[in-house]
C-alpha positions as CSV (number, residue, x, y, z in Angstrom):
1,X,13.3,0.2,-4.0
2,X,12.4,-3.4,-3.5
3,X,10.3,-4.4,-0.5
4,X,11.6,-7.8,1.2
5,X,8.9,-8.2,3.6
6,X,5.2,-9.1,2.8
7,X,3.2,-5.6,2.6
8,X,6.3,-3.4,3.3
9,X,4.6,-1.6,0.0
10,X,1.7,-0.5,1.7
11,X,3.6,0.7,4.6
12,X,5.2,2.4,2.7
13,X,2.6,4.1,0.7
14,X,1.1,4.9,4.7
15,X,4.4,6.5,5.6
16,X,4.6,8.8,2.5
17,X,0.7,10.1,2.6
18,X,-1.4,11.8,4.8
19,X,-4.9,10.8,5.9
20,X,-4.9,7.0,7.0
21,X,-6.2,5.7,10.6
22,X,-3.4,6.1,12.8
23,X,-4.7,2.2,14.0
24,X,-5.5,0.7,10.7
25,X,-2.1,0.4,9.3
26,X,0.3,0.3,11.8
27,X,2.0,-3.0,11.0
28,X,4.1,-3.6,8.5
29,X,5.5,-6.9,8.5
30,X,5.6,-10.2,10.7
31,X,9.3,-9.5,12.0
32,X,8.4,-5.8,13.3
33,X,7.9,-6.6,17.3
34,X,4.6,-4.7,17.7
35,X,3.2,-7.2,15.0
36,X,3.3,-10.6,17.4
37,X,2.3,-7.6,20.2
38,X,-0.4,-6.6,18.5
39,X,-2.0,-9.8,16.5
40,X,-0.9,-12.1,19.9
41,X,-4.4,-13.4,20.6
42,X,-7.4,-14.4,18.6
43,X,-9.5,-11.5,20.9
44,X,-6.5,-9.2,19.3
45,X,-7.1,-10.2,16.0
46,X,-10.6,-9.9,16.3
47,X,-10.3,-7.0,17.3
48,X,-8.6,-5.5,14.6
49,X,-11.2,-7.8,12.6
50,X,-13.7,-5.6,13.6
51,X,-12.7,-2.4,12.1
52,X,-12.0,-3.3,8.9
53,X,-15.2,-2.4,7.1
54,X,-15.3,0.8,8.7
55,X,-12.0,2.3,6.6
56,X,-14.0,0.8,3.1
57,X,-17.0,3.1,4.6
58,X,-15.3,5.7,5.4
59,X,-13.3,5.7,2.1
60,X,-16.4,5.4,0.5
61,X,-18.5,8.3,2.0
62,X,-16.4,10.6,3.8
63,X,-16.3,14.3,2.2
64,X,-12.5,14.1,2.1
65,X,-12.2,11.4,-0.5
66,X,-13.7,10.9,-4.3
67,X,-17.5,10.5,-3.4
68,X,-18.4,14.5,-3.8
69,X,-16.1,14.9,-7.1
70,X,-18.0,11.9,-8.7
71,X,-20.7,12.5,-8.3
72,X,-20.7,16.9,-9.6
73,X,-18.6,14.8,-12.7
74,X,-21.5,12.7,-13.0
75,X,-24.3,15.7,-13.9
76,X,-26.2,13.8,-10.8
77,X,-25.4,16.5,-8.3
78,X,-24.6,20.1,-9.1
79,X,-22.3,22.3,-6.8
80,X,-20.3,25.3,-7.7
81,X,-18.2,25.5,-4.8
82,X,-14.5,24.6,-4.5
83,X,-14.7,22.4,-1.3
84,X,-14.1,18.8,-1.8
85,X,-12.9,18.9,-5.8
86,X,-16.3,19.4,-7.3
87,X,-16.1,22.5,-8.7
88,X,-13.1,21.5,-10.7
89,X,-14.7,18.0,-11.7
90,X,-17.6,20.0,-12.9
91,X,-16.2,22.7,-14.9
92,X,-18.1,23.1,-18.7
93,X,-16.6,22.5,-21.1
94,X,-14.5,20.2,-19.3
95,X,-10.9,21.1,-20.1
96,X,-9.7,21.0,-16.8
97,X,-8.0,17.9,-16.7
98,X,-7.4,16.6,-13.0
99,X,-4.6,18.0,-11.5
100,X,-2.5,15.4,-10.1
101,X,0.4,17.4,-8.1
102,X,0.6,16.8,-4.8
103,X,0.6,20.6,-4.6
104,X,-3.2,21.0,-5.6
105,X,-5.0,22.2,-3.2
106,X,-8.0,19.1,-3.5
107,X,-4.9,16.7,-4.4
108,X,-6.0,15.3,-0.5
109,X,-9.5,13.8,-1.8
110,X,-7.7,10.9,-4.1
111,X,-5.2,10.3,-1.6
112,X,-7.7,10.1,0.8
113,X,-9.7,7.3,-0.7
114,X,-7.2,5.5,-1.8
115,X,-5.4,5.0,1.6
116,X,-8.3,4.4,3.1
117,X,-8.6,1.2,1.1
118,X,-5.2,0.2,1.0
119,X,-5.6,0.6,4.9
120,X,-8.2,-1.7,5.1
121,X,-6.4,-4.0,2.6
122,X,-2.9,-4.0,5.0
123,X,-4.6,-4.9,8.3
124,X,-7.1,-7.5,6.7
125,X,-3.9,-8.7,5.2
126,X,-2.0,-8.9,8.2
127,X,-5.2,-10.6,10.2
128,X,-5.1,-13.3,7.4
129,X,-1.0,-13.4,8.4
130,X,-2.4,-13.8,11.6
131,X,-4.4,-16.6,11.2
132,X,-1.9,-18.4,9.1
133,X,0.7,-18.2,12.0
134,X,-1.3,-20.4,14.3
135,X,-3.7,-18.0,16.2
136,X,-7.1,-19.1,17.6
137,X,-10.1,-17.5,17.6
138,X,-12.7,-18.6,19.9
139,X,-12.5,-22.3,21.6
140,X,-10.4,-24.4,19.4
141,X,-10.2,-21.7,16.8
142,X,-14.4,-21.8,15.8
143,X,-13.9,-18.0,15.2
144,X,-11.0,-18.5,12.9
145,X,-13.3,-19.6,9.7
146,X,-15.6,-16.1,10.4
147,X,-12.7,-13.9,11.1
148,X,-11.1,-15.5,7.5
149,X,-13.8,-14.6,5.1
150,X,-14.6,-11.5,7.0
151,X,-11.1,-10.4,6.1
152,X,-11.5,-11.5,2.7
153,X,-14.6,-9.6,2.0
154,X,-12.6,-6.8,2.6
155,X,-9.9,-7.6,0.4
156,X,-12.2,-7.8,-2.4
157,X,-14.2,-4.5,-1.5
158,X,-11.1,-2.6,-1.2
159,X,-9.7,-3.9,-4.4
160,X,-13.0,-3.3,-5.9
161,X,-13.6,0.4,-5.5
162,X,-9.8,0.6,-6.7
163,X,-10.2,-1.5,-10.0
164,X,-13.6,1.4,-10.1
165,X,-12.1,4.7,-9.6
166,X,-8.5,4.0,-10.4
167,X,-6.6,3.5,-13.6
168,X,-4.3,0.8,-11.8
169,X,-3.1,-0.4,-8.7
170,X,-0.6,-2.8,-6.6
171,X,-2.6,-6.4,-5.7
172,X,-0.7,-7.3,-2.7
173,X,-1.9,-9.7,0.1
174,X,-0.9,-11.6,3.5
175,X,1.1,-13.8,0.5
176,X,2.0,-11.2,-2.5
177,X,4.2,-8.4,-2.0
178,X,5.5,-5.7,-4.8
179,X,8.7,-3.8,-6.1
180,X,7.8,-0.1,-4.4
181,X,7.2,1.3,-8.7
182,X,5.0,2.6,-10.5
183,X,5.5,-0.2,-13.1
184,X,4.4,-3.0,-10.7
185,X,0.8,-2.1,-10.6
186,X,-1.3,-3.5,-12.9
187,X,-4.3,-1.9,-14.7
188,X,-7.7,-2.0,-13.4
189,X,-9.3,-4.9,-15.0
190,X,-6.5,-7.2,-13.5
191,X,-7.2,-5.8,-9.6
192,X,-11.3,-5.6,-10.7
193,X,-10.2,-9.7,-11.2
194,X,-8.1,-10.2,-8.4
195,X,-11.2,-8.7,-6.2
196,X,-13.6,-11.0,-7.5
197,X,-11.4,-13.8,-6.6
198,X,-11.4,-12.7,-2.9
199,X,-14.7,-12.4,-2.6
200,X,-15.3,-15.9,-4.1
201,X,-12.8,-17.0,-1.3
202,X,-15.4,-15.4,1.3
203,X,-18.2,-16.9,-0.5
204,X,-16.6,-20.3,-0.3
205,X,-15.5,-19.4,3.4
206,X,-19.1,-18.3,4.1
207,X,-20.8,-21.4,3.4
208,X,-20.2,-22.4,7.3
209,X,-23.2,-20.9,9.6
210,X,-21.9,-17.6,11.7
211,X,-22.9,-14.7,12.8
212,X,-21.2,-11.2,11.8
213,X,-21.4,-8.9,14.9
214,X,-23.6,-5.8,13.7
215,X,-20.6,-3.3,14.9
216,X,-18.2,-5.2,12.2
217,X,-20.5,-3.8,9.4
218,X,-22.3,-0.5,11.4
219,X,-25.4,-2.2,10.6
220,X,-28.3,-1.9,12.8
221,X,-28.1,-5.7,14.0
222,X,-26.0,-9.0,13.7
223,X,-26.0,-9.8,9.9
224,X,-25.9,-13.9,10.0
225,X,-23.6,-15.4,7.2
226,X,-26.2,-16.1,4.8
227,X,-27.2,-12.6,4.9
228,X,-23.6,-11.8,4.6
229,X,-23.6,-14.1,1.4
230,X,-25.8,-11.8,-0.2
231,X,-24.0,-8.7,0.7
232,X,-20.7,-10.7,-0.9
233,X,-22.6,-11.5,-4.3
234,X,-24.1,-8.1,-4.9
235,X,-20.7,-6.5,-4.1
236,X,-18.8,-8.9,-6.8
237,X,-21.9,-8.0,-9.5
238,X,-21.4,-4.3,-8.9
239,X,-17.8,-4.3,-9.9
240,X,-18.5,-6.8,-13.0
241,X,-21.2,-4.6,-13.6
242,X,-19.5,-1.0,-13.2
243,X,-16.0,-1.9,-13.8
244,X,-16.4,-0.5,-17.9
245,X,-14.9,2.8,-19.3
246,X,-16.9,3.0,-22.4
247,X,-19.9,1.7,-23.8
248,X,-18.1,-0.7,-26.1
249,X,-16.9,-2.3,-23.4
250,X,-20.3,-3.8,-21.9
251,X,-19.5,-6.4,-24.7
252,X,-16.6,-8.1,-22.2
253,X,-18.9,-8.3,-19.5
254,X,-19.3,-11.2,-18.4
255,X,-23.2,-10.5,-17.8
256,X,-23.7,-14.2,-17.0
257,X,-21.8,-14.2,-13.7
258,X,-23.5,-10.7,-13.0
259,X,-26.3,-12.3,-13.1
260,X,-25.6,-15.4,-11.2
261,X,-24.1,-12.6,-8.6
262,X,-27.5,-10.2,-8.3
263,X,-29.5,-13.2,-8.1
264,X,-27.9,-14.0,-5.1
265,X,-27.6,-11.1,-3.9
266,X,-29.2,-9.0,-1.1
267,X,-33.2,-9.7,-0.8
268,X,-33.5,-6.1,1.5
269,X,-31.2,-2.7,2.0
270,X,-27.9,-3.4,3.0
271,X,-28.4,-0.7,5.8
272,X,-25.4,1.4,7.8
273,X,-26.4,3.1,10.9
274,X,-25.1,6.5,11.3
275,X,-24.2,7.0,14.7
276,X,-23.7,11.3,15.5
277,X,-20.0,10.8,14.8
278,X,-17.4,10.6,11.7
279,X,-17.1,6.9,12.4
280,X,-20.3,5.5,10.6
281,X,-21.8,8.6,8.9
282,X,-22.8,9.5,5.2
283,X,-21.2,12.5,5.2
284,X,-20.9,12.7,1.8
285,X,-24.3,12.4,1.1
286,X,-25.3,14.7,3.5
287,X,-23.1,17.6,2.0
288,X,-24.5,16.9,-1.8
289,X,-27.8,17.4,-0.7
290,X,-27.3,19.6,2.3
291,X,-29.4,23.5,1.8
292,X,-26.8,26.0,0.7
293,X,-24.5,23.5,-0.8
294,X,-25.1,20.9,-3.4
295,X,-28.6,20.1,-5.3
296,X,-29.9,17.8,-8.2
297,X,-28.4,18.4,-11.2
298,X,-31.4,19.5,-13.9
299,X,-30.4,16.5,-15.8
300,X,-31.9,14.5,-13.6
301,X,-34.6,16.6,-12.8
302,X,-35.6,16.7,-16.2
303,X,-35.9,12.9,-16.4
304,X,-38.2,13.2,-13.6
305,X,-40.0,15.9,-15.3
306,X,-39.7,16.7,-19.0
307,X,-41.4,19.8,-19.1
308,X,-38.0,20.9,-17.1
309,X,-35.0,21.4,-18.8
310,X,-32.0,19.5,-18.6
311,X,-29.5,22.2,-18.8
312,X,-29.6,25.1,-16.8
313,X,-28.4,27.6,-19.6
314,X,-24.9,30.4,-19.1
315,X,-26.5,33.3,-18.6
316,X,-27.8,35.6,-16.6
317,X,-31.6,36.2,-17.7
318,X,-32.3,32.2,-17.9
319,X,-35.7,32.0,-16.2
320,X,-35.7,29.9,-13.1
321,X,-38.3,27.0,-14.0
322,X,-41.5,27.0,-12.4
323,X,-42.7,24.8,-10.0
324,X,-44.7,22.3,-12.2
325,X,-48.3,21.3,-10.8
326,X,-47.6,17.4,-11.8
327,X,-44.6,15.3,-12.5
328,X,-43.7,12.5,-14.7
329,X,-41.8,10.7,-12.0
330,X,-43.8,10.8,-8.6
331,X,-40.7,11.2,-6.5
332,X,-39.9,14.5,-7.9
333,X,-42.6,15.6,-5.3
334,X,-41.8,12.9,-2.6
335,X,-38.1,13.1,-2.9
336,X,-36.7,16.5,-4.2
337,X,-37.5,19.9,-2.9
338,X,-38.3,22.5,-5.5
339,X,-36.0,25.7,-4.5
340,X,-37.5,29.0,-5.9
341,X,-33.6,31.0,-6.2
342,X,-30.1,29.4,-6.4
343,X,-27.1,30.2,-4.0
344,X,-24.4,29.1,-6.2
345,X,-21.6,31.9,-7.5
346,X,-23.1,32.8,-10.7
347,X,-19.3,34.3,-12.1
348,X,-18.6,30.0,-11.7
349,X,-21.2,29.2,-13.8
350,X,-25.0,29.6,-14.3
351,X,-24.7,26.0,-16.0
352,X,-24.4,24.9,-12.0
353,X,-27.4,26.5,-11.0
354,X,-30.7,24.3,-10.2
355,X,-34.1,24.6,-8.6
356,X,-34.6,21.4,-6.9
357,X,-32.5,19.5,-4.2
358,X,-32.5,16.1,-2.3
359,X,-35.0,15.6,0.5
360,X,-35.5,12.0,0.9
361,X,-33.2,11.5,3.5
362,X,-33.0,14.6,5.2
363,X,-33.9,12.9,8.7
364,X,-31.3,10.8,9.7
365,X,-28.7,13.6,7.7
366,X,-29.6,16.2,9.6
367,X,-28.9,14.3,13.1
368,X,-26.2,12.1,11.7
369,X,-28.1,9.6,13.3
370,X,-30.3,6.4,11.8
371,X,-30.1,3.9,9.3
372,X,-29.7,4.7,5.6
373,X,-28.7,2.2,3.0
374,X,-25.8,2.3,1.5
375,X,-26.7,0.0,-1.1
376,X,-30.1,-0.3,-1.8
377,X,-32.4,-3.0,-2.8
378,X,-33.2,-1.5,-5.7
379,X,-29.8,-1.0,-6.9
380,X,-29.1,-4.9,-6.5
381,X,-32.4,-5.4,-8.4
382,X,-30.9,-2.9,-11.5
383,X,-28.3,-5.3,-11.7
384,X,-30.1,-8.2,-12.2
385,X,-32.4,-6.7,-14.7
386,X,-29.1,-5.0,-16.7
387,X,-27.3,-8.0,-16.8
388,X,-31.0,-10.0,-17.9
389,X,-31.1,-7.5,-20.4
390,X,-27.7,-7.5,-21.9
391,X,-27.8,-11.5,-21.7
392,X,-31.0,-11.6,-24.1
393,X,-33.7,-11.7,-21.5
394,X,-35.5,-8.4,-22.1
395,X,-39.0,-10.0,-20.7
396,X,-36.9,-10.8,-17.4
397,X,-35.4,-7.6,-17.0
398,X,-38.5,-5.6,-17.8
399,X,-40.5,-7.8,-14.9
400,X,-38.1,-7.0,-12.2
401,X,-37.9,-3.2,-13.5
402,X,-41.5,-3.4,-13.1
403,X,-41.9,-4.6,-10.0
404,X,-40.1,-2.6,-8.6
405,X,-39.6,0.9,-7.5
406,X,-39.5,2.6,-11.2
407,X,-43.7,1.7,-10.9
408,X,-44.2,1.4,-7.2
409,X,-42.3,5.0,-6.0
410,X,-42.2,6.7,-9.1
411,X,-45.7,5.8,-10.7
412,X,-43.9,5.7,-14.0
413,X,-45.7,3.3,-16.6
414,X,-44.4,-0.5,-16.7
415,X,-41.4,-0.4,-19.3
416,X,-41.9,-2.7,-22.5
417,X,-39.5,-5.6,-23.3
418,X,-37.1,-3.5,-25.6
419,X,-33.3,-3.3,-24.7
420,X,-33.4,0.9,-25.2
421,X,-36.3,1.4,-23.4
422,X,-34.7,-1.0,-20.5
423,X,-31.5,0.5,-20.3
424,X,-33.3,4.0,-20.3
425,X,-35.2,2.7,-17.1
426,X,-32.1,1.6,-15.1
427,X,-30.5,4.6,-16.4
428,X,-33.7,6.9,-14.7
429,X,-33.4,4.9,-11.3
430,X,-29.7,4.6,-10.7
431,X,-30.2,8.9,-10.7
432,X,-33.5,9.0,-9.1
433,X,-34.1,6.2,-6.6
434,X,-30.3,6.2,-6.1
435,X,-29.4,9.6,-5.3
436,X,-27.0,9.4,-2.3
437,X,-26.5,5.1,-1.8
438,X,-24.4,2.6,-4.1
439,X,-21.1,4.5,-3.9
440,X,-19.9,6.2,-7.2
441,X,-23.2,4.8,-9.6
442,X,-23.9,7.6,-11.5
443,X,-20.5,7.8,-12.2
444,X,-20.2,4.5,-13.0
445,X,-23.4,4.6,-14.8
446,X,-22.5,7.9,-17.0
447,X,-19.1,6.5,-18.0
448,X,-20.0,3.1,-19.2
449,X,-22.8,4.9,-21.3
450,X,-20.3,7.6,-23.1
451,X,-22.9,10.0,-21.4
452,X,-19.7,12.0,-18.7
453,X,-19.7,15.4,-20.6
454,X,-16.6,15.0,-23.1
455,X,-13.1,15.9,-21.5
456,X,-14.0,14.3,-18.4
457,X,-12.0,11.8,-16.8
458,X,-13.6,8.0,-16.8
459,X,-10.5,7.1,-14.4
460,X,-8.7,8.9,-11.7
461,X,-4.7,8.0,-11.9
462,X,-2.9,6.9,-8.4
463,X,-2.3,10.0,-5.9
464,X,0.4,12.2,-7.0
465,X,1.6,12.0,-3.6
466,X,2.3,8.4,-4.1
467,X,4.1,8.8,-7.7
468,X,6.4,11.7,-5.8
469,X,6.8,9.1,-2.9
470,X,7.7,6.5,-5.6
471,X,10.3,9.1,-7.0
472,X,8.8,10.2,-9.9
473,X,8.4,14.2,-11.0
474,X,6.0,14.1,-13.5
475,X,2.4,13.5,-12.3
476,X,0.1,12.3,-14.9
477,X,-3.6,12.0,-15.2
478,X,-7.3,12.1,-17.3
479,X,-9.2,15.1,-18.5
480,X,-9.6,17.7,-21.0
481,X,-11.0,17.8,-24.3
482,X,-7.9,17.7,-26.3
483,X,-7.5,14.5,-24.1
484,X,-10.4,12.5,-24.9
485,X,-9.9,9.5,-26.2
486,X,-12.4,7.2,-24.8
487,X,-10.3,5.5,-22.6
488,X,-9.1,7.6,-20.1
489,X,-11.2,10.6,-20.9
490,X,-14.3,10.9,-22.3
491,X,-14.9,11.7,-26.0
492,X,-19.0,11.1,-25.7
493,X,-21.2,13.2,-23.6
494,X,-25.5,13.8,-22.8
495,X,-25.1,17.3,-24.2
């Protein structure tokens, strides 16, 4: 089914599947009527302007897309529940591969996030089609230059977290449009590229002095465009950095450019501020750390605290841990809650059960309302001392480890200048310091190690309700043991 007009593929891909914003992706080409109605004046394409980061958010931290599954997949959050997909990403040994039928009942959380993005992609598209066809912004069109690299951005962030979660995907634009198949989209490394090259184009775009309303980015004030610089370079080094599906692949990182990226990138939190409604809320977060549903994986607790296990073993007459006296880590106490007697349905599992869960954040969760980062400082600064490391400079890397909050939170002892000890240490704060901001890390973080539990998928293939839209019956996907192959399912694993 060929497309003639310019983004007729996402269109169609917003036609076929539930879940986008009924405003986001409305307009599907220059010659439907309501395009010139609603893109007429630079306020209108501002407008739409405006709302563009908040589908990427919501894509990105809403309990109906990928965020929960992830992050149970990841051994960083434990949950033995069915909501959301995480029991079934979490299942040990993992030889529940993914099901990909637009039947399942969870099959809503891929297609979620991915129209989300593609949402975001369409209408920054069509603002950039906008803008092409002669509207102004502002006197003389001085907004026109802002509105451009805003729009941008978001190409390259919604590309991004495709090129990170997906297995492949269409690159279309306000100039590129696709043949409506399966065999047009191209595999992740090739949209990870195309992302980086958008956000280059808002880098470039950027270098003229602006300022980005705070409501563009739900951040707590106007971000000027040299802050907005920042928040472009450490979203390019977090795909460089996170875009591998095996360890062997760090090797074709370009660790250089990472660098170059993280050491430009954001000097303080990139803050969002949750306003009491579905529109700018962590909501994903909320429910992984939320009483009476998910809690810290002992993995993680037993970095924290070694005298802890790791693995909460299958049976029945495992002894709950103690509350130790002391910890290792410091933020075990500050952070984490010790919880004396699990909730979890113990016929799903004992391996799910865990004594501690997430408290850091419980005061702007529990209202829905205050600012919370959703990528941290500190998660900028483990990119720049990852890609020091991997680039030779294990002094660097261990100086910014230890300046940081590894030693000033956790009270850990400064890490030496050895590349295992270094990774280890990023390893220990994308899990600890990170819980619940950078979306997908530990993921991310697990699967470029070989450390997801073998069987589980390192990619997620496109929606099944997209393949059935694009005619096809057969819905693959990732997962299993008797899959794993490295590639698109793991064959390492922690345990």
């Amino acid at each position: 089914m060929k497309k003639s007009h310019r983004l007729l593929f996402i269109a169609f891909v917003s036609a076929g599947l539930a879940g986008c914003e009924d405003n986001l992706l409305d307009i599907p080409n220059e010659n439907n009527p309501d395009f010139a109605r609603v893109y007429a004046t630079g306020a209108d394409v501002e407008n739409v302007a405006s709302g563009l980061y908040n589908a990427i958010f919501i894509g990105e931290n809403s309990t109906s897309g990928v965020q929960p599954m992830l992050a149970t997949a990841a051994d960083n959050v434990t949950c033995s529940f069915g909501n959301f997909g995480m029991r079934d990403m979490s299942w040990e040994p993992r030889n529940f591969a993914w099901d990909n039928s637009p039947t399942y009942a969870n099959s809503g959380q891929t297609n979620y996030s991915y129209n989300q993005w593609y949402s975001a992609i369409g209408t920054a598209s069509n603002v950039l089609r906008a803008l092409d066809g002669g509207v102004q912004i502002g006197a003389n069109g001085s907004g026109n230059n802002r509105t451009r690299a805003f729009a941008k951005f978001i190409l390259g962030l919604g590309y991004g977290n495709l090129a990170l979660v997906f297995d492949r995907a269409h690159v279309v634009d306000e100039t590129k449009t696709v043949e409506a198949a399966l065999e047009t989209a191209v595999p992740y490394e090739e949209v990870a590229s195309a992302a980086i090259a958008y956000l280059e184009e808002a880098l470039a775009l950027s270098n003229e002095s602006f300022t980005i309303p705070a409501s563009w980015l739900g951040a707590p004030a106007d971000v000027s465009s040299a802050d907005f610089r920042k928040i472009i370079n450490t979203s390019a080094a977090r795909i460089l950095a996170y875009l591998p599906r095996n360890n062997a692949a760090l090797a074709s990182v370009d660790w250089a450019q990472v660098s170059a990226y993280a050491d430009n990138g954001i000097t303080a939190d990139w803050l969002v501020l949750q306003d009491g409604t579905s529109r700018w809320s962590f909501n994903s977060g909320d429910y992984l750390r939320r009483v009476g549903w998910g809690r810290t994986d002992m993995y993680v607790v037993n970095m924290m605290e070694p005298s802890l296990p790791d693995y909460w073993e299958d049976r029945g007459d495992f002894p709950t841990p103690p509350e130790p006296a002391t910890s290792l880590d410091n933020r075990l106490k500050t952070d984490f809650e010790y919880m004396p007697s699990n909730d979890f349905i113990a016929d799903r599992g004992y391996y799910h059960f865990s004594c501690y869960r997430f408290k850091r954040y419980d005061a702007v969760f529990q209202p829905n309302i205050g600012s919370k980062p959703t990528v941290a400082l500190a998660e900028n600064d483990m990119l720049r001392a990852e890609a020091k490391a991997y680039s030779g400079d294990l002094a660097g890397a261990a100086a910014i480890i230890n300046a940081g909050t590894r030693v000033t939170r956790g009270s850990l002892a400064p890490v030496a200048a050895n590349l295992d000890d270094i990774i280890e240490a990023i390893h220990h704060e994308r899990h600890v310091e990170l819980h619940t901001t950078g979306f997908g890390v530990q993921f991310f973080q697990m699967r470029k190690l070989d450390f997801l539990q073998i069987g589980t998928p390192l990619q997620l293939p496109l929606p099944g309700a997209l393949l059935q839209n694009l005619g096809l019956t057969e819905f693959y996907t990732f997962g299993t043991v008797a899959a794993a192959d490295g590639i698109g399912t793991s064959n390492g694993g922690w345990r």
